[in-house]
DSSP file (Angstrom, degrees, kcal/mol; ACC not computed):
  #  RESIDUE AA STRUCTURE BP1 BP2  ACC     N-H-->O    O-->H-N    N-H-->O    O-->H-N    TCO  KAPPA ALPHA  PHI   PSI    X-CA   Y-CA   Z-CA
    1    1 A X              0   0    0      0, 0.0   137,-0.3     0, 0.0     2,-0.2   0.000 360.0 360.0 360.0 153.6   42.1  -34.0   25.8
    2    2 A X        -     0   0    0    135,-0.1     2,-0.3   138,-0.1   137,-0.2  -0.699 360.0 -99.1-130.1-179.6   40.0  -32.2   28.2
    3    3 A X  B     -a  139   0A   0    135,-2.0   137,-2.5    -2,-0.2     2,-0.2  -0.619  48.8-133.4 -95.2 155.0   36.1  -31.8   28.7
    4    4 A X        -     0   0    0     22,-0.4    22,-0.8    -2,-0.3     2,-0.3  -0.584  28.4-170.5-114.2 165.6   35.3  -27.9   26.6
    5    5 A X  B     -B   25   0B   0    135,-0.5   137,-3.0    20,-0.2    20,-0.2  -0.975  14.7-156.9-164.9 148.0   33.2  -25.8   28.8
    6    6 A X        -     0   0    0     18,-1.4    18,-0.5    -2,-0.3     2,-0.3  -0.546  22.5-115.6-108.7 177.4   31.5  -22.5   27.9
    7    7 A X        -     0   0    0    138,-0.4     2,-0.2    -2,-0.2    16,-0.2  -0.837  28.1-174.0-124.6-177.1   30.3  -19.6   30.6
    8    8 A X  E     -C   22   0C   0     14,-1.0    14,-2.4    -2,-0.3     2,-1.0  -0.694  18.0-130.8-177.2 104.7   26.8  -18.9   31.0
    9    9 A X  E     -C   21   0C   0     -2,-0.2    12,-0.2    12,-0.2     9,-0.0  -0.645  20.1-121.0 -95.6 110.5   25.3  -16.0   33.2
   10   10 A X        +     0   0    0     10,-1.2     9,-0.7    -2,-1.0    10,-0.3  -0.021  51.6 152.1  -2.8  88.3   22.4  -16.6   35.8
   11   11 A X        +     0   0    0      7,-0.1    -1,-0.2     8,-0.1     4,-0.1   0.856  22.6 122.1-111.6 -37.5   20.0  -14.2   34.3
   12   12 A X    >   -     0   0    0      1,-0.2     3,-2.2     2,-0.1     5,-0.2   0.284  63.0-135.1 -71.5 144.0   17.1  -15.8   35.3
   13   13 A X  T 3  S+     0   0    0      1,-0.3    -1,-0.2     3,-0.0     5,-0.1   0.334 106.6  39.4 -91.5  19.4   14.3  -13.7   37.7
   14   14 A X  T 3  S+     0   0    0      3,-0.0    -1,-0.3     0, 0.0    -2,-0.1   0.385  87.8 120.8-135.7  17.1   13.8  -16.7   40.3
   15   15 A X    <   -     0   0    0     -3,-2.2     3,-0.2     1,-0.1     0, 0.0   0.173  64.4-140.5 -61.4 176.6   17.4  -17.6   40.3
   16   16 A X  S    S+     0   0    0      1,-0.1    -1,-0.1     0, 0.0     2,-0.1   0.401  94.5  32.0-125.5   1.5   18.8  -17.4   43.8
   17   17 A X  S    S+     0   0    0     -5,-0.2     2,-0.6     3,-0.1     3,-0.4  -0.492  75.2 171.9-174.2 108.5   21.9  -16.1   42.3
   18   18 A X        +     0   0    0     -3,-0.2    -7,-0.1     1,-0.2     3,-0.1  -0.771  58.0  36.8-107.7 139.1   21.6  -14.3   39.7
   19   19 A X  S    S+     0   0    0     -9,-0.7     2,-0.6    -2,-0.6    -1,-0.2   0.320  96.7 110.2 124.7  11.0   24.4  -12.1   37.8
   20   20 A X        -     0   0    0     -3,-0.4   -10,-1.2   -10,-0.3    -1,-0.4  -0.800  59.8-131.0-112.5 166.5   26.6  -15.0   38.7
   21   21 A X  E     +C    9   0C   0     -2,-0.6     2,-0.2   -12,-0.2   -12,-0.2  -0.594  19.8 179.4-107.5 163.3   28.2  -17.6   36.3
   22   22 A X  E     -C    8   0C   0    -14,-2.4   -14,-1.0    -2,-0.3     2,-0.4  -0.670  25.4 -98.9-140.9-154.5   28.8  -20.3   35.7
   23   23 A X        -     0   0    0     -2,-0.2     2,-0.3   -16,-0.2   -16,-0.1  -0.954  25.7-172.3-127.1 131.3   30.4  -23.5   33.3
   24   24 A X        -     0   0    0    -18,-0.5   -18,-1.4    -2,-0.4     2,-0.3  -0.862  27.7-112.9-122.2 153.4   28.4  -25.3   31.2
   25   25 A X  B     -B    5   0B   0     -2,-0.3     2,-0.4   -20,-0.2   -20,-0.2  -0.632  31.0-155.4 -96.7 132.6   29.7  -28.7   29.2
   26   26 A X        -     0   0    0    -22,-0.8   -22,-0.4    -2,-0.3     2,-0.2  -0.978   3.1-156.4-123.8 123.7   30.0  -28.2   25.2
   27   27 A X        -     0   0    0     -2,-0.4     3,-0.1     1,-0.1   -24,-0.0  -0.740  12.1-171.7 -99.7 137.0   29.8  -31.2   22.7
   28   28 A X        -     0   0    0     -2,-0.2     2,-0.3     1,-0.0    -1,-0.1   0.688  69.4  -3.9-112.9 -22.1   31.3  -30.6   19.6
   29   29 A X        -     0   0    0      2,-0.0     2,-0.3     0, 0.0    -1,-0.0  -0.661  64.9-119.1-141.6-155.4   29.8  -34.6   17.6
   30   30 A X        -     0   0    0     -2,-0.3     2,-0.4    -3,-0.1    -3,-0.0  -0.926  23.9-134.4-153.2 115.5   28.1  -37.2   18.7
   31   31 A X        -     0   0    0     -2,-0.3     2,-0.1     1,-0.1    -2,-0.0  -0.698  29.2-158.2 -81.4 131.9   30.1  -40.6   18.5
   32   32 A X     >  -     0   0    0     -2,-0.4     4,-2.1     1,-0.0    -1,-0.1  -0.226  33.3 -88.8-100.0-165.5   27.7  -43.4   17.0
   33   33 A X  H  > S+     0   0    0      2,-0.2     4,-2.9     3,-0.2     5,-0.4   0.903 126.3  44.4 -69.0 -47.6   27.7  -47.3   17.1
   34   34 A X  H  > S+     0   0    0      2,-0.2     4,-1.4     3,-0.2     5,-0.4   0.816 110.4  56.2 -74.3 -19.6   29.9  -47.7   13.8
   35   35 A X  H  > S+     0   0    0      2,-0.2     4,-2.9     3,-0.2     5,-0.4   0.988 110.9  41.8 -76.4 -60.8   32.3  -44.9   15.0
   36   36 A X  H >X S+     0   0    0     -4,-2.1     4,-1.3     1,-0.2     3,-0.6   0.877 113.6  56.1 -38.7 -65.4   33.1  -46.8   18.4
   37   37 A X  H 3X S+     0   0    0     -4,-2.9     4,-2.1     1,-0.4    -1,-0.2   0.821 113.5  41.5 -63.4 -34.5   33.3  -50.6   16.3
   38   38 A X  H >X S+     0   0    0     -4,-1.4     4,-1.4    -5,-0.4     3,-0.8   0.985 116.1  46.2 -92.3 -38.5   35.9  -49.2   14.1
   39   39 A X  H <X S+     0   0    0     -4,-2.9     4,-0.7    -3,-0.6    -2,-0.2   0.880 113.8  47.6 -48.3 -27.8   37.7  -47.4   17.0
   40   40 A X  H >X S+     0   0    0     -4,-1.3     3,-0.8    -5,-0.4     4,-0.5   0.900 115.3  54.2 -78.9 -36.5   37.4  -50.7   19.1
   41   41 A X  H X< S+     0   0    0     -4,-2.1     3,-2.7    -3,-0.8     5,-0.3   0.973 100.5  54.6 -52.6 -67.7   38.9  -52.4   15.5
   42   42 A X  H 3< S+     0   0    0     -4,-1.4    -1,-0.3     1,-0.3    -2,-0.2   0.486 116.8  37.0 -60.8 -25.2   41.8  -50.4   15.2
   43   43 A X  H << S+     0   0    0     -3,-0.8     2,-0.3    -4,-0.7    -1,-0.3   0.302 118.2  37.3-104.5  11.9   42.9  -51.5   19.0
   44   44 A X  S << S-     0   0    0     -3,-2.7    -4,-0.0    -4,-0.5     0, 0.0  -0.934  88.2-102.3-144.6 170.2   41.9  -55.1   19.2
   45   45 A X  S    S+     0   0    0     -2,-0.3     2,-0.3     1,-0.0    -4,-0.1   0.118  80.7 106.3-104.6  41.0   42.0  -57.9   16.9
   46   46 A X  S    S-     0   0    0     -5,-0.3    -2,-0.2    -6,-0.2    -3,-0.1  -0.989  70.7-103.1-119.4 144.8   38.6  -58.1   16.1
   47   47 A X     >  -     0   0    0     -2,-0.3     4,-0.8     3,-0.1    -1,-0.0  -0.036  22.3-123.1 -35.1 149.8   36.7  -57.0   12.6
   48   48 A X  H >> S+     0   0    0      2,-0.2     4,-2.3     3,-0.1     3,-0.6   0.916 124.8  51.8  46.2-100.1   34.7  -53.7   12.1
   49   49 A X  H 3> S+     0   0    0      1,-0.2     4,-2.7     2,-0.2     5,-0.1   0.771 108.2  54.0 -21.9 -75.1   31.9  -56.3   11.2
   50   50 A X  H 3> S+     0   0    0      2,-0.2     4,-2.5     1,-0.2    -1,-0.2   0.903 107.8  50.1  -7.7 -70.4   32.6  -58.4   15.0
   51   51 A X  H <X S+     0   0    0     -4,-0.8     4,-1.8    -3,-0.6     5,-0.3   0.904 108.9  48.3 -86.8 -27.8   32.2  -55.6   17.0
   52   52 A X  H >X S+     0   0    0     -4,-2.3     3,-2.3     1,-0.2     4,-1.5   0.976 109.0  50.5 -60.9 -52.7   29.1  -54.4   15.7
   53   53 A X  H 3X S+     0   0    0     -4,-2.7     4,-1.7     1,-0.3    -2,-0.2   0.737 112.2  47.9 -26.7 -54.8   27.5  -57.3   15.8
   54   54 A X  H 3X S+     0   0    0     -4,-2.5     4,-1.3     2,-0.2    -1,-0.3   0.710 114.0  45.2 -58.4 -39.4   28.5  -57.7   19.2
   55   55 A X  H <X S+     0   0    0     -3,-2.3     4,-0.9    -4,-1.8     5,-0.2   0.911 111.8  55.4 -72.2 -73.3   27.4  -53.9   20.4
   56   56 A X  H >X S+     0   0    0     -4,-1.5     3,-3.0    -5,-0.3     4,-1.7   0.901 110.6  45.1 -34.0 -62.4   24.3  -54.3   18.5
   57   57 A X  H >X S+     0   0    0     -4,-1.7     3,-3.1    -5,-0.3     4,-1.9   0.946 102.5  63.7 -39.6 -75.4   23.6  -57.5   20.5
   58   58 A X  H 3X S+     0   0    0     -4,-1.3     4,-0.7     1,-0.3    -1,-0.3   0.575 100.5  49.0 -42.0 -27.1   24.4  -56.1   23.5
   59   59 A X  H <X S+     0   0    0     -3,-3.0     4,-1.9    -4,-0.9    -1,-0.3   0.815 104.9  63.7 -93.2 -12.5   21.5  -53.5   23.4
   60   60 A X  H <X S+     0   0    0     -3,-3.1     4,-0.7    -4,-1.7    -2,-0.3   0.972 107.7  41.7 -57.9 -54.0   19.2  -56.4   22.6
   61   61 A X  H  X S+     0   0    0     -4,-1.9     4,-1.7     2,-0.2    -1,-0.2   0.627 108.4  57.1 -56.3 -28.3   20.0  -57.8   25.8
   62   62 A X  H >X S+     0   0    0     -4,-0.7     3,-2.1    -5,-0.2     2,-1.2   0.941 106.7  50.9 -60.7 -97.4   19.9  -54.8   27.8
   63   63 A X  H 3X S+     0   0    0     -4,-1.9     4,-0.6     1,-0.3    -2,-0.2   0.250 108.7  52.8 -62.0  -2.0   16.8  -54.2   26.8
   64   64 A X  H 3< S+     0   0    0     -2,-1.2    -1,-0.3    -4,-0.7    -2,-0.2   0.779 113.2  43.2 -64.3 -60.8   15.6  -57.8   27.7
   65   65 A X  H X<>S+     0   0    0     -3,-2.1     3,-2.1    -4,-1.7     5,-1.0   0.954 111.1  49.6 -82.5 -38.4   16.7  -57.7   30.7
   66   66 A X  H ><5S+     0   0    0     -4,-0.8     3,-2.3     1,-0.2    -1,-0.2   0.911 103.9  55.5 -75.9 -12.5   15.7  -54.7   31.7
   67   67 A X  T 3<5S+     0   0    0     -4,-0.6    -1,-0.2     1,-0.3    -2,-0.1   0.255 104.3  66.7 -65.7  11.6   12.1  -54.9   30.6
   68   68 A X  T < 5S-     0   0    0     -3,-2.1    -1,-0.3     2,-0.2    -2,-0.2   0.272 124.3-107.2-120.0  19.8   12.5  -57.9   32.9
   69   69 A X  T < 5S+     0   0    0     -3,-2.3     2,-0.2     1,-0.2    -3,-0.2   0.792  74.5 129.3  44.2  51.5   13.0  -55.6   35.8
   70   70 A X      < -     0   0    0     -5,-1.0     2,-0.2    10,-0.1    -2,-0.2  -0.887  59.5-121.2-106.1-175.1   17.0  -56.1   36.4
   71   71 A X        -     0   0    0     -2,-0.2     2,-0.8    10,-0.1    10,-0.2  -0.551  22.0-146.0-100.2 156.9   19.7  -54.0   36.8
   72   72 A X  E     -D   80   0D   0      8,-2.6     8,-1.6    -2,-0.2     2,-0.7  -0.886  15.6-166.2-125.7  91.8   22.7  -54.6   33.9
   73   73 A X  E     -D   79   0D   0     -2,-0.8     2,-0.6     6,-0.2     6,-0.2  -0.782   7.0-168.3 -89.5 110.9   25.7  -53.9   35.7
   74   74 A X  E >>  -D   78   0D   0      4,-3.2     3,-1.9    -2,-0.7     4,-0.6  -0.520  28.5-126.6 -85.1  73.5   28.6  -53.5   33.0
   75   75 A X  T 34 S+     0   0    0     -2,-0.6     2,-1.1     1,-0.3     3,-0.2   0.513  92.9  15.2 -21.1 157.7   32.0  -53.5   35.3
   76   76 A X  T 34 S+     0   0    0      1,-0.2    -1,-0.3    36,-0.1    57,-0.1   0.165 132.8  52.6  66.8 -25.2   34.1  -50.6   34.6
   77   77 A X  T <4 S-     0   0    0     -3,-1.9    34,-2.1    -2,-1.1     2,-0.3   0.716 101.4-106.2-120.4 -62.8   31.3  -49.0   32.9
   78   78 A X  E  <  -DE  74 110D   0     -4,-0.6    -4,-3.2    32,-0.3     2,-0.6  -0.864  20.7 -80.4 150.6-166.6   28.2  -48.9   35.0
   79   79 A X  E     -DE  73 109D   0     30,-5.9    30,-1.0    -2,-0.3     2,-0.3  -0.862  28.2-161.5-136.6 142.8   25.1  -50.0   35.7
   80   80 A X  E     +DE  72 108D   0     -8,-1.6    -8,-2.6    -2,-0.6     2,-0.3  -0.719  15.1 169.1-111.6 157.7   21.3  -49.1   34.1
   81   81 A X  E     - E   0 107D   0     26,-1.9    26,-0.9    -2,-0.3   -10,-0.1  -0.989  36.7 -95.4-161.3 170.6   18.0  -49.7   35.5
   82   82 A X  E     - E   0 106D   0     -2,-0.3     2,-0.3    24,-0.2    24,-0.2  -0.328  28.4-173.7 -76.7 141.5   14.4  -48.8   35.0
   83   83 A X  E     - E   0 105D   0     22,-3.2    22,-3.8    -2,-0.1     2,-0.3  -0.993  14.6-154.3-138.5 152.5   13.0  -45.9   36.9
   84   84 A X        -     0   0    0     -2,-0.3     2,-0.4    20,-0.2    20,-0.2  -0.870   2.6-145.0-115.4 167.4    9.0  -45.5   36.3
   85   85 A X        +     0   0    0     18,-0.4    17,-1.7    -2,-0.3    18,-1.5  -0.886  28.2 172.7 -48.9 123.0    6.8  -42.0   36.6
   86   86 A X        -     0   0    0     -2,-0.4    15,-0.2    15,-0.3     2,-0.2  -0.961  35.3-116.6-163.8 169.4    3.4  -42.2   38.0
   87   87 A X        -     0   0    0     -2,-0.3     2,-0.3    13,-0.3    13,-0.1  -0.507  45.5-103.0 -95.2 139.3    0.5  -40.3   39.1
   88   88 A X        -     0   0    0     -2,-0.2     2,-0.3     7,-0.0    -1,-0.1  -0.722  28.5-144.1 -79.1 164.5   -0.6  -40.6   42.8
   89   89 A X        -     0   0    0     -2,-0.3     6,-0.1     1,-0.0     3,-0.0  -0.870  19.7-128.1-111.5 138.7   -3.5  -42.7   43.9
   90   90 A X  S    S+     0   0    0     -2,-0.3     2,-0.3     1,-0.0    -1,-0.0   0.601  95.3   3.5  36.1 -61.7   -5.9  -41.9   46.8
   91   91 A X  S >> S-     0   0    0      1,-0.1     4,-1.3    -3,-0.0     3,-0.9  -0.905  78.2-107.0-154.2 140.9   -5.2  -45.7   48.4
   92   92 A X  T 34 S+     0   0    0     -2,-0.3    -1,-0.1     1,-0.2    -2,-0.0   0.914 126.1  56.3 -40.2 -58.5   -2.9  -48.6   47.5
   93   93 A X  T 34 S+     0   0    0      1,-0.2    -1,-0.2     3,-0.0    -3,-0.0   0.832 103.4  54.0 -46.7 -44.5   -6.0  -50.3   46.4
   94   94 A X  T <4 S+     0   0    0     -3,-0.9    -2,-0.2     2,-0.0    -1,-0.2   0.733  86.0 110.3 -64.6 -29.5   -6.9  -47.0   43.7
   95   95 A X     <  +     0   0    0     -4,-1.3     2,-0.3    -6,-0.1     3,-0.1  -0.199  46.1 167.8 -58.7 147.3   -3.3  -47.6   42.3
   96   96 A X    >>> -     0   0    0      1,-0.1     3,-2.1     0, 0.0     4,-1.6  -0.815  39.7-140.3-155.9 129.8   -3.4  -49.0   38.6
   97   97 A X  T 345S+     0   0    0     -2,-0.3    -1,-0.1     1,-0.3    -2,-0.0   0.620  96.3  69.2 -33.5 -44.2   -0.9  -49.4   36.1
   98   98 A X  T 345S+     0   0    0      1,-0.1    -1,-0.3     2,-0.1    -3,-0.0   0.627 120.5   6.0 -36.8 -48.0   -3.2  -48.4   33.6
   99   99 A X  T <45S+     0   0    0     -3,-2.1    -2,-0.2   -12,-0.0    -1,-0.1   0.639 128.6  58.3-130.1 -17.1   -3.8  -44.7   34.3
  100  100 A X  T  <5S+     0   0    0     -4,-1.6     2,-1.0   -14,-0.1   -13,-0.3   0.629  89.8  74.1 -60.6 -44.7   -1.1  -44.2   37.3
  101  101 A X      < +     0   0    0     -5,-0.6   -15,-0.3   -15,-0.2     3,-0.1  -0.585  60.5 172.4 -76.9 115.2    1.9  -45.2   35.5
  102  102 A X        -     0   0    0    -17,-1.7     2,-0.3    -2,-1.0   -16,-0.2   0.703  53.6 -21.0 -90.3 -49.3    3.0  -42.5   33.0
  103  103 A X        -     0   0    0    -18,-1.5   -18,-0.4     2,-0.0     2,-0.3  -0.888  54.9-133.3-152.4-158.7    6.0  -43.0   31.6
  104  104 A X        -     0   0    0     -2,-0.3     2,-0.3   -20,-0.2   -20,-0.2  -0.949  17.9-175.7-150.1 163.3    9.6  -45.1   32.1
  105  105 A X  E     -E   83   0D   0    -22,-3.8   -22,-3.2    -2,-0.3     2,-0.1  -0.986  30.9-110.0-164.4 157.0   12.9  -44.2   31.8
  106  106 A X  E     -E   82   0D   0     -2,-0.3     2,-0.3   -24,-0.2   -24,-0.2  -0.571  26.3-149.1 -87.6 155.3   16.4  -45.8   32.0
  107  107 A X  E     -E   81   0D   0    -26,-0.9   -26,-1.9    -2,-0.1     2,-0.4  -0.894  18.9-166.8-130.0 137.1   18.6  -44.7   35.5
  108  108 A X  E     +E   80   0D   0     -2,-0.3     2,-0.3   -28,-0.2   -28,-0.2  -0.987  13.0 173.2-126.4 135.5   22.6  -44.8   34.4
  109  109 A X  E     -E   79   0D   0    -30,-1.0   -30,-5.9    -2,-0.4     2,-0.1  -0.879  27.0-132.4-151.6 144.4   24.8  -44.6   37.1
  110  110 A X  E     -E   78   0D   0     -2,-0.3    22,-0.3   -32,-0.2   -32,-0.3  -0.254  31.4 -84.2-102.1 166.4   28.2  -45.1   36.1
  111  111 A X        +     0   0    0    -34,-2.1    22,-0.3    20,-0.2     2,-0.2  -0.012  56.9 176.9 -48.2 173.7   30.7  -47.4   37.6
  112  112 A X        -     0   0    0     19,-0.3     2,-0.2    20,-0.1    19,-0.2  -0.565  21.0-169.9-128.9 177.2   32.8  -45.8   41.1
  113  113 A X        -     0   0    0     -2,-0.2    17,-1.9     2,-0.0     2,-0.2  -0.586  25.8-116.7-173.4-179.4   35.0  -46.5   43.5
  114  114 A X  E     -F  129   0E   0     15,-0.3     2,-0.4    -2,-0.2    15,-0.2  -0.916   8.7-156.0-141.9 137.9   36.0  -44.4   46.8
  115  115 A X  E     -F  128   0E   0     13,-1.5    13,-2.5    -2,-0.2     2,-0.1  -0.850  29.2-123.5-126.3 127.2   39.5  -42.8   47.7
  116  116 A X  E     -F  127   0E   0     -2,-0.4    11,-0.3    11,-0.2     3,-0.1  -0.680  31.1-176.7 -86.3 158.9   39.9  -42.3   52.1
  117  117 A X  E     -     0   0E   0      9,-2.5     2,-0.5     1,-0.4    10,-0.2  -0.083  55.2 -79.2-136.4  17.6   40.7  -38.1   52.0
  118  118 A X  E     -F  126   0E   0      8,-0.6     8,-1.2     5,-0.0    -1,-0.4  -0.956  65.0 -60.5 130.4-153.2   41.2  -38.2   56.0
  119  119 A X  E     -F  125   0E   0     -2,-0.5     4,-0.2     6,-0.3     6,-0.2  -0.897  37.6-125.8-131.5 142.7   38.7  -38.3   58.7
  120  120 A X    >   -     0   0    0      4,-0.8     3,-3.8    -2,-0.3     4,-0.1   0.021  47.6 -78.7 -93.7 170.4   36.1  -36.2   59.7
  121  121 A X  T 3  S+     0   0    0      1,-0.3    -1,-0.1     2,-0.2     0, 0.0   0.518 127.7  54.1 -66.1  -3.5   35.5  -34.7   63.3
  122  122 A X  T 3  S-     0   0    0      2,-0.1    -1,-0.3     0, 0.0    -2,-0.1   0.236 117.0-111.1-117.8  27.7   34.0  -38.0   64.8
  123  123 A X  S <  S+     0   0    0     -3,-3.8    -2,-0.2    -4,-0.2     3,-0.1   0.374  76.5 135.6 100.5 -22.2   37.2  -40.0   63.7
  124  124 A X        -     0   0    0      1,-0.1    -4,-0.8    -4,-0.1     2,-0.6  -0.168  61.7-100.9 -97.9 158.2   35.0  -41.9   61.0
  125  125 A X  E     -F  119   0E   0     -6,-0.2     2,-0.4    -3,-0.1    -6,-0.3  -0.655  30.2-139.2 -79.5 123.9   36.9  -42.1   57.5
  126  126 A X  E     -F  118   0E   0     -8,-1.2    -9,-2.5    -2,-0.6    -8,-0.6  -0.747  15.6-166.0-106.4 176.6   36.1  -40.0   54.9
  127  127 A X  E     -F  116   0E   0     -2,-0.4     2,-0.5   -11,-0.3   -11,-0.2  -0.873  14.4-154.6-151.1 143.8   36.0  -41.0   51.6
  128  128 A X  E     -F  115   0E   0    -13,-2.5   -13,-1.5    -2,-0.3     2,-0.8  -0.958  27.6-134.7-126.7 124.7   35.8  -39.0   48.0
  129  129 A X  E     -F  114   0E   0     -2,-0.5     2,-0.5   -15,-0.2   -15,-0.3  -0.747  15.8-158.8 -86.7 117.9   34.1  -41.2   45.1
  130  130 A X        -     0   0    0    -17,-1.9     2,-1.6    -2,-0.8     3,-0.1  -0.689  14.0-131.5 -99.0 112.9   35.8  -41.1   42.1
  131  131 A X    >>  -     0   0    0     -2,-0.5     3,-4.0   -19,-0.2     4,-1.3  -0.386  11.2-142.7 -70.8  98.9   33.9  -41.9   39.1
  132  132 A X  G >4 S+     0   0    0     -2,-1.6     3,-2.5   -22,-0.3    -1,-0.2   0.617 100.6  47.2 -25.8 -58.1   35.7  -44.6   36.9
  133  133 A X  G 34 S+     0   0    0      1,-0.3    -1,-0.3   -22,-0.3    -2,-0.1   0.459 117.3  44.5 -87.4  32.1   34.8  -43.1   33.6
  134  134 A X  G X4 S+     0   0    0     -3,-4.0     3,-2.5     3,-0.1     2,-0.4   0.568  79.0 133.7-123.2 -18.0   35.9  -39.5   34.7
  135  135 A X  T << S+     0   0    0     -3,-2.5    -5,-0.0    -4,-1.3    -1,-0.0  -0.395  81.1   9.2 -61.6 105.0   39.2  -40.2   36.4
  136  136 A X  T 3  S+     0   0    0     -2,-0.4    -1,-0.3     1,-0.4    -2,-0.0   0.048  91.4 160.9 114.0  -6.7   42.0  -37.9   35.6
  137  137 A X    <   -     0   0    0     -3,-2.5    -1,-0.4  -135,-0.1     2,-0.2  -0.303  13.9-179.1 -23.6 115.7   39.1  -35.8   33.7
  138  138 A X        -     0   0    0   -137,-0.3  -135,-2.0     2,-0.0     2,-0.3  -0.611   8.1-161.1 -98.4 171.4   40.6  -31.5   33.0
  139  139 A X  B     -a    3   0A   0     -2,-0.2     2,-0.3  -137,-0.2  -135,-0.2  -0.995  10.8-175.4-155.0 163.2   38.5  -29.2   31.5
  140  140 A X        -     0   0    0   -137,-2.5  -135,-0.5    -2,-0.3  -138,-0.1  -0.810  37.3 -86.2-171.1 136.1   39.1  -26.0   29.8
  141  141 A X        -     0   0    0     -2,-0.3  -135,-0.2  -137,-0.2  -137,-0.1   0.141  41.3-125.8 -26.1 109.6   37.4  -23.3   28.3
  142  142 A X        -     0   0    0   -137,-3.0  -137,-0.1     1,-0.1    -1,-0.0  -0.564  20.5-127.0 -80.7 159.3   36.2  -23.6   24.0
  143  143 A X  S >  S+     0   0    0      3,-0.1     3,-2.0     2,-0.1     2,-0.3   0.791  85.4  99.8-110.2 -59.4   37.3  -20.9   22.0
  144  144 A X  T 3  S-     0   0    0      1,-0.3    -2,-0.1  -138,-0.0     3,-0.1  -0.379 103.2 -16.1 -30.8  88.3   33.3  -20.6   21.0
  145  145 A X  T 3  S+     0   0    0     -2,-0.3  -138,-0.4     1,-0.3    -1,-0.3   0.671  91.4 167.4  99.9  21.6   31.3  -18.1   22.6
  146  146 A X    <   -     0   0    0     -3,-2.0     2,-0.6     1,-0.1    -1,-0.3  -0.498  36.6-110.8 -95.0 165.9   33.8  -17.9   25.0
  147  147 A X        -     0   0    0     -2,-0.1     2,-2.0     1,-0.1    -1,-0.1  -0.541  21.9-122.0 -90.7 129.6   33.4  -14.7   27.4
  148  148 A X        -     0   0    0     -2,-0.6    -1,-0.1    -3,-0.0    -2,-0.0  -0.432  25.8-151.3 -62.1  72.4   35.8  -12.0   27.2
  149  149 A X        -     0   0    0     -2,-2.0     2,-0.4     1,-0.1    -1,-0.0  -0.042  16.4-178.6  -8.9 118.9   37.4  -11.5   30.7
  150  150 A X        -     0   0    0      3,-0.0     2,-0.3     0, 0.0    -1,-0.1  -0.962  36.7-106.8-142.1 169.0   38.6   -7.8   31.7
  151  151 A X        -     0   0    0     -2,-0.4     2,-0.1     1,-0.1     0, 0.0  -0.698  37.3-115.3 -87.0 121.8   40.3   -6.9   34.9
  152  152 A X        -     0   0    0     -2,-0.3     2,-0.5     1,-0.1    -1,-0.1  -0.414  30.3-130.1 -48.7 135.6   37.6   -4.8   37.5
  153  153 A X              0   0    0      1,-0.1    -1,-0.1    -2,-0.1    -3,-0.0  -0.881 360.0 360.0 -93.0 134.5   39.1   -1.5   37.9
  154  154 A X              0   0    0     -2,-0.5    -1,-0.1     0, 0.0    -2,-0.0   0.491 360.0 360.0 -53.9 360.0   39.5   -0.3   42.2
């Protein structure tokens, strides 16, 4: 299976290149909790029932610990953490949580690992990071909206 992609031209006046195109990512569902538990049934030998229960759980706890300011590192999968928003203050002393803090939001960044691709002009290794849940990832153009290609004529 590959990732579907659409094209989508720069029109915009403050673009810094505009007229040019690009690929944009297209989702055709949205997989829910019950749709993973029966997928996870159907390749392990636990219930339907099990794996919600288990899934369900599992956000209870996320969301325990991170409203307890740690990070939930899943192996293989990745790890979330809190990021906050805020206002500045004046002085360390003017911050307060109270009218400086604005919002919160969850940070996902999903598991890695790093591949050497050679070494760079001072000898040092370089390295390309491969994202676990993307590795071996194609992609190829959906049928939907997709842009009609014709050949420039000289």
């Amino acid at each position: 299976m590959a990732i579907l992609y659409k094209l989508w031209q720069d029109n915009r006046k403050t673009s810094l290149y505009p007229g040019k195109w690009y690929a944009k990512a297209v989702h055709q569902t949205t997989v829910g909790l019950n749709d993973v538990a029966a997928r996870i049934e159907r390749n392990c030998s636990m219930k339907k029932s099990d794996v919600v229960a288990v899934l369900t759980e599992m956000v209870e706890v996320m969301k325990d610990e991170l409203q307890n300011s740690n990070i939930v590192k899943l192996d293989g999968f990745g790890a979330f953490k809190v990021g906050m928003k805020t206002k500045p203050a004046a002085t360390a002393a003017d911050f307060n949580p109270a009218t400086n803090v604005t919002g919160y939001h969850v940070n996902f960044l999903p598991a890695s690992h790093s591949l050497p691709n050679g070494t760079n002009a001072k000898g040092h290794a370089k390295r390309t990071i491969v994202r676990d849940l993307l590795e071996g990832t194609s992609c190829k153009e959906t049928t939907q909206n997709a842009v009609v290609k014709t050949a420039v004529k000289p």
